[in-house]
C-alpha positions as CSV (number, residue, x, y, z in Angstrom):
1,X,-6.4,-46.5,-22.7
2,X,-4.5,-46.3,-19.1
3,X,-2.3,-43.1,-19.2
4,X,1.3,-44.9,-18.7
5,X,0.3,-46.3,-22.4
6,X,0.6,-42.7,-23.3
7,X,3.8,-41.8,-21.6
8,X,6.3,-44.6,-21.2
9,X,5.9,-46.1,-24.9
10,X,6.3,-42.9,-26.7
11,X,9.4,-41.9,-24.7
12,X,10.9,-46.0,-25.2
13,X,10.0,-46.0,-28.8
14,X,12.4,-42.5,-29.7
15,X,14.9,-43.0,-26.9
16,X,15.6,-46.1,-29.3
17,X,15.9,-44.3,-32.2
18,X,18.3,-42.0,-31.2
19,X,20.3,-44.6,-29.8
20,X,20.2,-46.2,-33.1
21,X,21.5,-42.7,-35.0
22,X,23.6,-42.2,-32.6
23,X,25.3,-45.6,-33.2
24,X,25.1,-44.9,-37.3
25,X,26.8,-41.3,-36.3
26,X,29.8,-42.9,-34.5
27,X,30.5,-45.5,-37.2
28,X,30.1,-42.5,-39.6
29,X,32.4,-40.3,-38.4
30,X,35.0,-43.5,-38.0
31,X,34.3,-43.7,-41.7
32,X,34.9,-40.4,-42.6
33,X,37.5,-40.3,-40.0
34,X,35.2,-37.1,-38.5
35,X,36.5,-36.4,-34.9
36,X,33.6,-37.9,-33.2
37,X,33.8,-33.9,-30.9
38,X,33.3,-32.6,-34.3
39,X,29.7,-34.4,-34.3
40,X,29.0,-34.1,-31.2
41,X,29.4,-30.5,-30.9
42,X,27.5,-29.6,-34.2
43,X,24.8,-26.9,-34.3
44,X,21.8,-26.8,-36.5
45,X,22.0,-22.6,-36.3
46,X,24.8,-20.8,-33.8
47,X,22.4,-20.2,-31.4
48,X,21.2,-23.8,-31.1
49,X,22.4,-26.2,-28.5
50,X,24.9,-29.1,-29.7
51,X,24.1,-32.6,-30.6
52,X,25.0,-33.7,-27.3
53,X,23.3,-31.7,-25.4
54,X,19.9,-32.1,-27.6
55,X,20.4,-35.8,-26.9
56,X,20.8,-34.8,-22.8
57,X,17.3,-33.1,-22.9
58,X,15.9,-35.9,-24.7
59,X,16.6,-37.6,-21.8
60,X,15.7,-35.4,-19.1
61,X,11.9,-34.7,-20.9
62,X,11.7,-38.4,-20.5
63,X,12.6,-39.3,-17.1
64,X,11.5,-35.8,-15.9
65,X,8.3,-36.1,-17.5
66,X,7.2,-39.7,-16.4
67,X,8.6,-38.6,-12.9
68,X,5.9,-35.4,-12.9
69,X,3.3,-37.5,-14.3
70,X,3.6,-40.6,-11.8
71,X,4.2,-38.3,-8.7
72,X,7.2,-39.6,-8.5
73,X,10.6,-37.6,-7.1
74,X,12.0,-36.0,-10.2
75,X,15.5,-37.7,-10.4
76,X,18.9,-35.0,-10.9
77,X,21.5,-35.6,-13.4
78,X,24.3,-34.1,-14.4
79,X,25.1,-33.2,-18.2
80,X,28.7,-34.9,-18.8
81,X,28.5,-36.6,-21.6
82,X,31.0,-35.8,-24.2
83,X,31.7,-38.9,-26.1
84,X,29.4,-41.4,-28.2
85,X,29.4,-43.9,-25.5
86,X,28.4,-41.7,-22.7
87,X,25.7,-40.4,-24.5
88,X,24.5,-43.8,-25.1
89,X,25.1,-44.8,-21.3
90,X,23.4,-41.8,-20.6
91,X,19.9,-43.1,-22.9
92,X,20.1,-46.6,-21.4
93,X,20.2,-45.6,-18.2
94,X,17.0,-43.5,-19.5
95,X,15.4,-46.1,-20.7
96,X,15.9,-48.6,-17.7
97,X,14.9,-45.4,-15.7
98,X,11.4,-45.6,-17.5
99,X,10.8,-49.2,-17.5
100,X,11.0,-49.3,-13.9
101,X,7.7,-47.7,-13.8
102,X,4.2,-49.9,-13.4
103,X,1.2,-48.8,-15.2
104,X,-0.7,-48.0,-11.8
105,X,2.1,-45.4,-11.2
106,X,0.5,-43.2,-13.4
107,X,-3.6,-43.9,-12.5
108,X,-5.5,-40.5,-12.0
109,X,-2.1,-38.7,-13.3
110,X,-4.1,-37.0,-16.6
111,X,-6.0,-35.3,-14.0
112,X,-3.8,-34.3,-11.1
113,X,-1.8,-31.1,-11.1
114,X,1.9,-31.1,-12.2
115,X,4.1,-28.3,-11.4
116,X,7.0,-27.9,-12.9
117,X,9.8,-25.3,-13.7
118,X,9.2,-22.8,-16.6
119,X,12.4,-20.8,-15.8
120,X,14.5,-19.0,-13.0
121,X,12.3,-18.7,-10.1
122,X,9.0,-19.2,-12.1
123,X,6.8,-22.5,-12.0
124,X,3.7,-23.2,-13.9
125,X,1.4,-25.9,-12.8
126,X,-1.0,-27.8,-15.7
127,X,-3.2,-30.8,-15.4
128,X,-1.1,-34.5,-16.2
129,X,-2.9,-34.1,-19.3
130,X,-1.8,-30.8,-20.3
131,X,1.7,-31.2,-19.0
132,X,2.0,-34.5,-21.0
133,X,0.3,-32.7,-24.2
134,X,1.5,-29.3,-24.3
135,X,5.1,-29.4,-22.4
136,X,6.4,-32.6,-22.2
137,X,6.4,-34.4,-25.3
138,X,6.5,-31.8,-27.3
139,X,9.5,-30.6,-26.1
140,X,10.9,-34.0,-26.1
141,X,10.0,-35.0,-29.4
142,X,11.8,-31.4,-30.1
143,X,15.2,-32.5,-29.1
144,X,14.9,-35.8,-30.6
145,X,13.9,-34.2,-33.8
146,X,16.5,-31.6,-33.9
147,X,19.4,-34.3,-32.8
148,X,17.8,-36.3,-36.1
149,X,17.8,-33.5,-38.1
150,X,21.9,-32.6,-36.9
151,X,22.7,-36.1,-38.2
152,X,21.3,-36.1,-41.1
153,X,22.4,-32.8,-41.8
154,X,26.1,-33.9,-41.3
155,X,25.5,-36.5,-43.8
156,X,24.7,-39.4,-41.7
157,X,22.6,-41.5,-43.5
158,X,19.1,-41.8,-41.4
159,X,15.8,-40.5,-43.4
160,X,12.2,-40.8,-41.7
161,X,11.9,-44.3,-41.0
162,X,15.2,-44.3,-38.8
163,X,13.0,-41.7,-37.1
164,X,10.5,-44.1,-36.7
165,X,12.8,-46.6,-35.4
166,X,11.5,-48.8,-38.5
167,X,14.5,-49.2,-40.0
């Protein structure tokens, strides 16, 4: 299986499903006539990051992550999101981001060395392979996760398969 099958796809696949909660959150809190701030700013535990800003990492694993793994330059950008349509400007431009890439971007990257920050002044440098499996997704499917789980805990209605995007 060519690598890019492994990367691209599984950051496409959730970027849509958070788009997709993120859309059943707004007309939620229209319903309930929630301020959409009030959403946006909720915390699964006080010492948790926001619903905005899990959906802001989601995005930066994504594009940073296929920019490591394609030896691409890693792209900057700023966290200013603060309403419902922002963040979902923010995703698209995510997702356009990653389908821009070509499978031959990404040839040889399971093997080649991807350094990458690990926090204030430190870098840690894995294999494409163990970047991708260890640190990337995993922390990407994190925030994605943990933006689901704010949702649902908020009482928007999205269960597993929303997850899954199969809904």
């Amino acid at each position: 299986m060519p690598f890019y099958d492994s990367v691209v796809p599984a950051y496409l696949q959730m970027l849509g499903t958070m788009s997709a909660g993120l859309k059943k959150a707004e007309a939620y809190a229209a319903a309930k006539k929630i301020e959409p701030a009030v959403l946006l700013g909720t915390r699964l535990f006080p010492d948790m990051l926001p619903l905005s800003r899990q959906v802001q990492l989601a995005c930066d694993f994504a594009t940073k992550g296929s920019a490591r793994l394609s030896a691409s330059e890693v792209p900057s950008v700023p966290d200013t999101e603060t309403t419902f349509d922002e963040l979902q400007a923010r995703i698209a431009k995510t997702v356009d981001y990653l389908k821009s890439f070509k499978p031959e971007q990404f040839e040889g990257a399971e093997t080649r060395d991807v350094t990458f920050p690990t926090g204030p002044g430190k870098t840690t440098t894995l294999t494409g392979q163990q970047f991708l499996t260890s640190f990337s997704l995993p922390s990407f499917y994190f925030h994605v996760v943990t933006a689901h789980d704010i949702l649902r805990m908020c009482g928007v209605d999205v269960g597993k398969r929303d997850y899954l995007g199969a809904n």
